[in-house]
C-alpha positions in Angstrom: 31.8 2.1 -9.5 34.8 -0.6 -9.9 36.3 1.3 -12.6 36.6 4.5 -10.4 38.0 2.9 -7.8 40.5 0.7 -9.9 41.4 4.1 -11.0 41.3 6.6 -8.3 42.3 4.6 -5.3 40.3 5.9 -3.3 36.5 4.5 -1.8 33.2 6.2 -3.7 30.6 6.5 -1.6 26.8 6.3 -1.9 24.1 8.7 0.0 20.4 8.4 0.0 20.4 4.1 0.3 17.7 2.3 2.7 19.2 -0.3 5.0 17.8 -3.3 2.7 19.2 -1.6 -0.6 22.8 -1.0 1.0 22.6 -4.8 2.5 21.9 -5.6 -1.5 24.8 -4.1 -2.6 27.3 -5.3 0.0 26.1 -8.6 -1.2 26.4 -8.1 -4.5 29.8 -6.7 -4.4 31.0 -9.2 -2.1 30.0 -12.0 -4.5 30.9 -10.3 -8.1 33.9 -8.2 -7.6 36.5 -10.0 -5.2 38.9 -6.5 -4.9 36.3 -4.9 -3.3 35.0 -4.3 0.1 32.0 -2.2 1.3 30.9 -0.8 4.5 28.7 1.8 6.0 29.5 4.6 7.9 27.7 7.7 9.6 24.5 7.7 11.3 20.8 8.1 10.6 20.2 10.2 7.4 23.6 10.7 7.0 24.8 7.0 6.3 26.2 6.5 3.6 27.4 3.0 1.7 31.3 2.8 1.0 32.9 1.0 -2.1 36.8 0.5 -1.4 40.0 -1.0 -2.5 40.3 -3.8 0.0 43.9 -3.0 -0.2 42.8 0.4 0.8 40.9 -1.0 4.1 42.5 -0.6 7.4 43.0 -3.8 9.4 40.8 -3.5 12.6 
């Protein structure tokens, strides 16, 4: 996942997670991979995990 971002520039995302495993990979990219960021977005079924650039993350 890293590697396609490095390389892309653009967020990958992941479908199909439970809320426990996508709260298990937010913390393990937070604590392994310090040019990351992660975040969820959509509801329901259709959430999905998001792996970005956090150069690429808007500042709220």
């Amino acid at each position: 996942m890293q590697k396609k971002v490095d390389t892309t520039h653009s967020p990958s995302f992941i479908r199909g997670l439970s809320s426990y495993e996508r709260k298990l990979i937010h913390e393990f990219i937070t604590k392994n991979f310090s040019d990351l960021t992660t975040y969820s977005i959509g509801e329901g079924k259709e959430r999905r995990l998001v792996i970005d650039l956090k150069t690429n993350t808007p500042v709220k």
